[in-house]
C-alpha positions in Angstrom: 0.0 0.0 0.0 1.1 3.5 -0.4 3.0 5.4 2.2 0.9 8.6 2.0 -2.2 6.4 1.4 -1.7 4.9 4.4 -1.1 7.5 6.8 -4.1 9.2 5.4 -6.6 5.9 6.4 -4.9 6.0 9.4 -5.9 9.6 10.2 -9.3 8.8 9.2 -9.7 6.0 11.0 -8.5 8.1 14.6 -5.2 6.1 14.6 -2.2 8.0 15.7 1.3 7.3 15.8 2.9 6.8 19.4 6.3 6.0 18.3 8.9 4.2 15.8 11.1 1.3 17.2 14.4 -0.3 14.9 14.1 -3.3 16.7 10.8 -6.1 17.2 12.6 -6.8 20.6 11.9 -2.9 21.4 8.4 -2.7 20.2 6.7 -6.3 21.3 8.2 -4.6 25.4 5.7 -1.6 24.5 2.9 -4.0 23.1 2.7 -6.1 26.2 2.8 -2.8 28.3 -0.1 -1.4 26.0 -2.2 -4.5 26.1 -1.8 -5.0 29.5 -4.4 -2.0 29.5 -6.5 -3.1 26.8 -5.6 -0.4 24.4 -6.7 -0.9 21.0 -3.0 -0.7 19.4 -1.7 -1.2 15.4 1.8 -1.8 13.6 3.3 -1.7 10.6 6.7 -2.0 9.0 8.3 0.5 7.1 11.7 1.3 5.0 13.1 4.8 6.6 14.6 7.2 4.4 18.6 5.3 5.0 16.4 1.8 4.3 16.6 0.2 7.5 13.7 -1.3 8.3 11.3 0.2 11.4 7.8 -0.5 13.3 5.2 2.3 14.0 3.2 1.8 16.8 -0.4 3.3 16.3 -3.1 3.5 19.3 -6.8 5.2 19.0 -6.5 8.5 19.2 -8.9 9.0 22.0 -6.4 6.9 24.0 -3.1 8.4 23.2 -2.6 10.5 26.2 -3.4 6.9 28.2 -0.5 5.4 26.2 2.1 7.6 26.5 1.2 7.7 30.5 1.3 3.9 30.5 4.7 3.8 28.6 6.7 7.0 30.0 7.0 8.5 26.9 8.0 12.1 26.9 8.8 14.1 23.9 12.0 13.7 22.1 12.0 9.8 22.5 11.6 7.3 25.3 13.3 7.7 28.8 
């Protein structure tokens, strides 16, 4: 599917992007902490402008402010 195609059904749909990982080590730690709390959450797998591969993690957008609470993220990357 189309990059820009994609992030526009994503919008649309009320999915928003919580954060990029490099690693599937790195993002299934966030998934367990997000399911843990029943947050609806969504991933897909992208080439990055150097082409190394990378996951983007999506939750609702009604519950973003829930996930980043549940995760510690603050702004400028994970602590």
């Amino acid at each position: 599917m189309n990059n820009t195609l994609a992030n526009i059904w994503l919008f649309a749909t009320h999915w928003t992007k919580l954060d990029a990982f490099d690693t599937e080590e790195e993002l299934n730690d966030e998934l367990e902490l997000l399911q843990r709390q029943s947050l609806p959450t969504k991933v897909r797998q992208v080439t990055d402008k150097e082409g190394k591969e990378q996951f983007l993690l999506y939750v609702k957008q009604a519950d973003r402010d829930y996930a980043r609470y549940c995760t510690g993220w603050r702004p400028g990357g994970m602590m």
